[in-house]
C-alpha positions in Angstrom: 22.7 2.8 16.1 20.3 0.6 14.6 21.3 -3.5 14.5 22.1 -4.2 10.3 19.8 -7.0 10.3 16.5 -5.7 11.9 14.3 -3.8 9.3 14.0 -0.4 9.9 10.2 0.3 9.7 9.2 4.6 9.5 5.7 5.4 10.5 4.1 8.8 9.9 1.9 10.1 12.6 -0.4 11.0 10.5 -4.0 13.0 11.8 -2.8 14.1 15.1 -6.3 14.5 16.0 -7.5 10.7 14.8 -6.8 7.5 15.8 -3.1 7.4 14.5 -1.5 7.5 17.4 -4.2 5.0 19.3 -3.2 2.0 16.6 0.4 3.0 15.9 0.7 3.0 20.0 -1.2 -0.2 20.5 0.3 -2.0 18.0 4.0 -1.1 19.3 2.7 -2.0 23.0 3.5 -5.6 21.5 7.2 -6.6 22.4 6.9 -9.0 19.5 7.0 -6.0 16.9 10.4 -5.0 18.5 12.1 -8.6 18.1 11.1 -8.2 13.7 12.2 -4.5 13.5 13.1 -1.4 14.7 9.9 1.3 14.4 10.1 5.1 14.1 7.4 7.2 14.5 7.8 10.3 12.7 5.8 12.4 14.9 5.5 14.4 18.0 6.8 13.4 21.7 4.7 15.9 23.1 1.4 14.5 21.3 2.3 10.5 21.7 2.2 11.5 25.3 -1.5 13.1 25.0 -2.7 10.1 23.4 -0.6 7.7 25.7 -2.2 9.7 28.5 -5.9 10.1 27.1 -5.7 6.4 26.6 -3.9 5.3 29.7 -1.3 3.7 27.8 1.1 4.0 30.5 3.1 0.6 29.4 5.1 2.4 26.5 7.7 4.7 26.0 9.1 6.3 23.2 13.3 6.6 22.7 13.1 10.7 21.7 15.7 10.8 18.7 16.4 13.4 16.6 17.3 11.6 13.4 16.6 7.9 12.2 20.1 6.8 12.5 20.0 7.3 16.2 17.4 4.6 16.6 18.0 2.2 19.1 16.9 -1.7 18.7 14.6 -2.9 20.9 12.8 -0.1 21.4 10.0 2.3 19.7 11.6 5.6 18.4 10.0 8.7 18.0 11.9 11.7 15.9 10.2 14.8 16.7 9.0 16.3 13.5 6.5 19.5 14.5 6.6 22.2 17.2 5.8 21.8 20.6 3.1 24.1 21.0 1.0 22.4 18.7 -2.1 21.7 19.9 -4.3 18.2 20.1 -8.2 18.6 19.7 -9.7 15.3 19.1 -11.9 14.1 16.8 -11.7 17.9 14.9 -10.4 18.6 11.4 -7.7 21.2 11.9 -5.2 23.6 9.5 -2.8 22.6 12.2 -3.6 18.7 12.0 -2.9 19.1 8.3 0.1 20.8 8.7 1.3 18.3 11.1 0.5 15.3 8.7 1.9 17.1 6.0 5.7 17.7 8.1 5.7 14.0 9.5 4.9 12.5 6.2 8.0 15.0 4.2 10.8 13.7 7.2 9.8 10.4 6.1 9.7 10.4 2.8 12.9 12.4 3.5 15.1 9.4 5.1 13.2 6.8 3.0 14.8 8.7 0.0 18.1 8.4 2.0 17.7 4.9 2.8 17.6 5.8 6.5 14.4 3.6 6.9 13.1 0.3 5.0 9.9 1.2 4.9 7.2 3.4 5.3 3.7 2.7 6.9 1.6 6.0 6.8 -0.9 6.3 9.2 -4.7 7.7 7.9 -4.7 11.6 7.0 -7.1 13.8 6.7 -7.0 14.4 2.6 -8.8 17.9 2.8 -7.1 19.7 5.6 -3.6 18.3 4.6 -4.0 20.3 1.5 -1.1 23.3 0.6 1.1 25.0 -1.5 3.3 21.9 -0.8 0.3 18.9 -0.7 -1.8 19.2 -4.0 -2.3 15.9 -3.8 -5.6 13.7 -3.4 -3.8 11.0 -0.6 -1.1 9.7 0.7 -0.3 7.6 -3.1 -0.4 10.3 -5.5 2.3 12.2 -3.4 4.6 9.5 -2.8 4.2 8.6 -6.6 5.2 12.0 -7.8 8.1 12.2 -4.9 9.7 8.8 -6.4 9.2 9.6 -9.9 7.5 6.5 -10.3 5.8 5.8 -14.5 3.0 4.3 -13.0 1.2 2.5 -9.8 -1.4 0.5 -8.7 -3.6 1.0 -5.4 -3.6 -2.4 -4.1 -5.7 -3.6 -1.2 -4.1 -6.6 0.5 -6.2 -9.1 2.8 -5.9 -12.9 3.3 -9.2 -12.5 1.5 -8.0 -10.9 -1.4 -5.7 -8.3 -3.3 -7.6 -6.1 -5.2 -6.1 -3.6 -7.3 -7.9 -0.3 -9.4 -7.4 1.1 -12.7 -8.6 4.5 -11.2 -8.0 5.6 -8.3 -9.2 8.9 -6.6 -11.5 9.9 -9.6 -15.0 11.1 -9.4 -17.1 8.7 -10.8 -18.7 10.9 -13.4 -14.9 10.5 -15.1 -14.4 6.8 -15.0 -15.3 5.8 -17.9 -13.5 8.5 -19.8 -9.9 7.7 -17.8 -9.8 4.5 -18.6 -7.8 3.1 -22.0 -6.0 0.1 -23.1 -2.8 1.4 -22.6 -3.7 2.3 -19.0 -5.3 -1.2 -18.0 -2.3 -2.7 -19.2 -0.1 -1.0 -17.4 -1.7 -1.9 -14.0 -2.1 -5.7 -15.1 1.6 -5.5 -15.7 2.5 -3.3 -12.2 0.5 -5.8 -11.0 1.5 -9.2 -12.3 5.3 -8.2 -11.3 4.1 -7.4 -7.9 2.6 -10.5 -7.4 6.5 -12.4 -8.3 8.6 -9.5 -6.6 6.3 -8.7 -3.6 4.1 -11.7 -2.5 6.3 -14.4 -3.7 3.3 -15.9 -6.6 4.7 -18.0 -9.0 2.5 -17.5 -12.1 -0.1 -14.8 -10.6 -3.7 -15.5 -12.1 -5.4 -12.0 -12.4 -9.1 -11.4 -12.7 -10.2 -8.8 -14.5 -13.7 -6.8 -14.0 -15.9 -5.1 -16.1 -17.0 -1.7 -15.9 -20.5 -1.9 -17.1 -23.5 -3.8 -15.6 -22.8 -7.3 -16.8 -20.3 -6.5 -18.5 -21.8 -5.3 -20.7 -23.8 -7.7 -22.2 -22.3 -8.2 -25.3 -22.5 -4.4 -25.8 -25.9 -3.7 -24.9 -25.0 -2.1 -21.8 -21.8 -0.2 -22.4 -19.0 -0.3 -25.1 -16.1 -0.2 -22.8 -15.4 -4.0 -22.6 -15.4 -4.9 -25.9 -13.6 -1.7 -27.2 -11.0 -1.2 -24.6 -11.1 -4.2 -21.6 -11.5 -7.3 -23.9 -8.0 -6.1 -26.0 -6.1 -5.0 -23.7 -6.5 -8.5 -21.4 -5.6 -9.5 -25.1 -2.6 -7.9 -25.3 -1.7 -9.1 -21.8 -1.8 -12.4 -22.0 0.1 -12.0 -25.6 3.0 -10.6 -22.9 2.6 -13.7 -21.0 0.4 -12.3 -18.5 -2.3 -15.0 -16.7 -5.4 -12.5 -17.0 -8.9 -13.7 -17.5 -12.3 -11.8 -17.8 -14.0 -9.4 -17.8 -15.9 -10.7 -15.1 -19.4 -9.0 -13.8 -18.6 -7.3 -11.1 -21.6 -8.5 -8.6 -21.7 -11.9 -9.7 -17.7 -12.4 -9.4 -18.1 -11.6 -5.5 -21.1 -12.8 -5.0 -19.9 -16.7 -5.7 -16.4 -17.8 -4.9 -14.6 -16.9 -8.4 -12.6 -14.2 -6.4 -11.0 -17.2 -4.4 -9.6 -18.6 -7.6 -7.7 -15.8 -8.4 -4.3 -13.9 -6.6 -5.5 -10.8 -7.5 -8.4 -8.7 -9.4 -8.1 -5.3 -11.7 -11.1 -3.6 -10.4 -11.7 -0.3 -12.9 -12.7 1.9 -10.4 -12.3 2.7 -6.9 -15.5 1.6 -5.0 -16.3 -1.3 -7.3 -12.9 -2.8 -5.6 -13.1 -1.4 -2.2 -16.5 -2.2 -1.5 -16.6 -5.8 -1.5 -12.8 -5.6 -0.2 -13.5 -3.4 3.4 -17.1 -5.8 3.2 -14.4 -8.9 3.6 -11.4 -7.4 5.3 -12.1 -4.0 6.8 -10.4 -5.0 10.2 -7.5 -6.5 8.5 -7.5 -5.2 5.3 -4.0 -3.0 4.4 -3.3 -0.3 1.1 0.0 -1.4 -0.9 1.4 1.4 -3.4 2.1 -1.7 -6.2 5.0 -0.1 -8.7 7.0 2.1 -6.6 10.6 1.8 -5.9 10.0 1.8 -2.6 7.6 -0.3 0.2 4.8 1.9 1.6 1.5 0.3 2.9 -1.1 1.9 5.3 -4.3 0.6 7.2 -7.5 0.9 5.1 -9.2 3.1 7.4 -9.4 6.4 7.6 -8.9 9.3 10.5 -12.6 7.8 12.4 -12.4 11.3 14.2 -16.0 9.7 15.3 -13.9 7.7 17.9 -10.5 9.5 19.1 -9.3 9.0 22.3 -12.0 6.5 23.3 -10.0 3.6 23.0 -12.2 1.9 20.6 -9.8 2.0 17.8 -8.6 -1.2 16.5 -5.3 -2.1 15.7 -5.6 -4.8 13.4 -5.2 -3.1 10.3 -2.1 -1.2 11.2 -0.3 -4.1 12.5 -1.1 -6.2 9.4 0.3 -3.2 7.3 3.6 -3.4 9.6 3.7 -7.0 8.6 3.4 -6.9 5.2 5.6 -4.1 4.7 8.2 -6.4 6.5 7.1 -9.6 4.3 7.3 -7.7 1.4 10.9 -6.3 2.2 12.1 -9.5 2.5 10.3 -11.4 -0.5 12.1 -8.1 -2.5 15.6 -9.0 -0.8 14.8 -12.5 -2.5 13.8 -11.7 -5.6 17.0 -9.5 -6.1 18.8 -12.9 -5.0 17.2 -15.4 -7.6 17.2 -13.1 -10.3 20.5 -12.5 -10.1 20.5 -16.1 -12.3 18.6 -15.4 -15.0 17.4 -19.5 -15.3 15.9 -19.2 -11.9 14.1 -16.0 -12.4 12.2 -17.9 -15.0 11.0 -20.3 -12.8 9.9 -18.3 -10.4 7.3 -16.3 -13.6 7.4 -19.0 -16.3 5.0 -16.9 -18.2 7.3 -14.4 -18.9 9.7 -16.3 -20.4 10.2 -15.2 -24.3 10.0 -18.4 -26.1 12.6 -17.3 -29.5 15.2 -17.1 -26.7 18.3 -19.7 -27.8 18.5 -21.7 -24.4 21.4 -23.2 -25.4 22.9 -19.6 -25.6 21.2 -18.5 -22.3 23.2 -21.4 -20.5 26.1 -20.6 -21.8 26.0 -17.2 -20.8 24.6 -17.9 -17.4 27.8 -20.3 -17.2 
């Protein structure tokens, strides 16, 4: 059974015919990982020893379980999640690779639902051949949203760099401008200034806001958007004691050091936040699903069929998502802790103290 204290950490295999199983396997060669948690690999025995073998990763072995609560401590688990005829073909986008992705990522959802794991780190899918009567979905986010009923979310990317988060996500860019409101850019900057208390442990987060147009804007010569729907609802923020500033021109933001100033930026689309972010972080960088009920976080690259089995594959990125999934479970178990007092949840976010509360009244209660 697995030790009470060690987080349980569930990984999906994802692509079986990526790099998945090259950074999930190097990253778990560390004995390190196995002192901070217990791993599970929702996956497949049979194709963790294809990829151990095409990578002559003879050093580790998987404990073959058939349910999370079998897990031992100490070791790397694997629960067995496909059928065992399935077949491996490298670098190759595949119905069965899809269908594989699709049945390790469900089992883990399944027991994160359950509270049989912590966490969940999802390893890169392939967001075309995933696709089925049960995965309508454009990634990994969108599903996981919709499976815990969360209102809302916010993509975060998370780097010692930087934390950016977007106000849309996986949205052509011929609809951008249409999809974004008030209502909806206040909704991430709050998902996101919570976050920034309950997750990463900031005591009264400072959020930069971007424009969407060139400039900003300019005052309105070069787009509307900022000064009918970004400059009020960064309004309305900081009337909700929210800290955030802009809208800031996108280039000129990264192109000096304002970014550093800030613990995290709104970007309002996806590649005006990504771009710089993989730019600063790609080997590091890691994706946080900000606003869920549960921790999920995932390297920011993709399947890089370009490279499977050739034992280029960093790992960087997936350890530092197996990290902050752990950092983030236990600022979480914190938060719960402090706000348990109502006084010292306010001074952990000052800024979301109401003012017309009766202190006097508050103590007394708290008493």
């Amino acid at each position: 059974m697995v030790t009470k204290d060690k987080i349980k950490v569930g990984i999906s295999q994802g692509d079986i015919n990526g790099i998945s199983y090259e950074v999930i396997m190097k990253t778990l060669l560390d004995n390190r990982i196995l002192d901070l948690c217990t791993p599970i690999v929702y996956g497949s025995p049979k194709v963790a020893a294809y990829h151990r073998k095409a990578l002559n990763l003879n050093n580790l072995s998987f404990n073959h379980i058939r349910s999370a609560n079998e897990a031992i401590h100490k070791k790397a688990n694997i629960v067995n999640c496909i059928p065992d005829d399935v077949r491996v073909e490298l670098g190759k986008s595949t119905n069965i690779a899809g269908d594989s992705s699709f049945k390790a990522l469900s089992k883990a959802v399944s027991d994160l639902q359950s509270g049989l794991i912590d966490v969940l780190i999802t390893a890169p899918i392939n967001k075309d051949n995933i696709q089925s009567i049960d995965f309508t979905f454009p990634g990994h986010t969108e599903y996981l949203v919709q499976k815990f009923k969360a209102e809302d979310y916010v993509m975060l990317m998370v780097s010692e760099q930087m934390r950016i988060g977007v106000v849309t996500g996986h949205v052509p860019i011929s609809n951008v401008a249409e999809n974004i409101s008030k209502d909806l850019i206040l909704s991430k900057l709050r998902i996101l200034a919570h976050s920034l208390v309950q997750d990463f442990s900031v005591t009264s987060p400072r959020i930069a806001v971007l424009g969407l147009n060139p400039h900003a804007g300019d005052n309105g010569l070069l787009g509307k958007e900022e000064q009918d729907i970004i400059i009020p609802a960064i309004k309305e923020a900081k009337d909700e004691g929210i800290v955030a500033m802009g809208p800031y021109p996108a280039d000129g933001f990264f192109g000096s050091s304002d970014y550093m100033k800030f613990d995290a930026i709104l970007a309002m689309f996806h590649d005006q936040g990504l771009i710089p972010f993989k730019l600063a972080s790609f080997e590091r960088g890691v994706n946080f699903t900000a606003g869920l009920p549960v921790i999920r976080t995932s390297p920011a690259h993709g399947t890089a069929y370009d490279i499977a089995g050739e034992d280029k594959a960093s790992p960087e990125s997936f350890r530092q998502s197996l990290y902050l999934a752990i950092d983030i479970f236990k600022n979480r178990k914190i938060y719960e802790e402090i706000s348990v007092d109502p006084l010292k949840k306010y001074e952990i976010n000052p800024n979301h103290i109401d003012e017309s509360v009766d202190i006097e009244a508050s103590e007394d209660e708290t008493i």
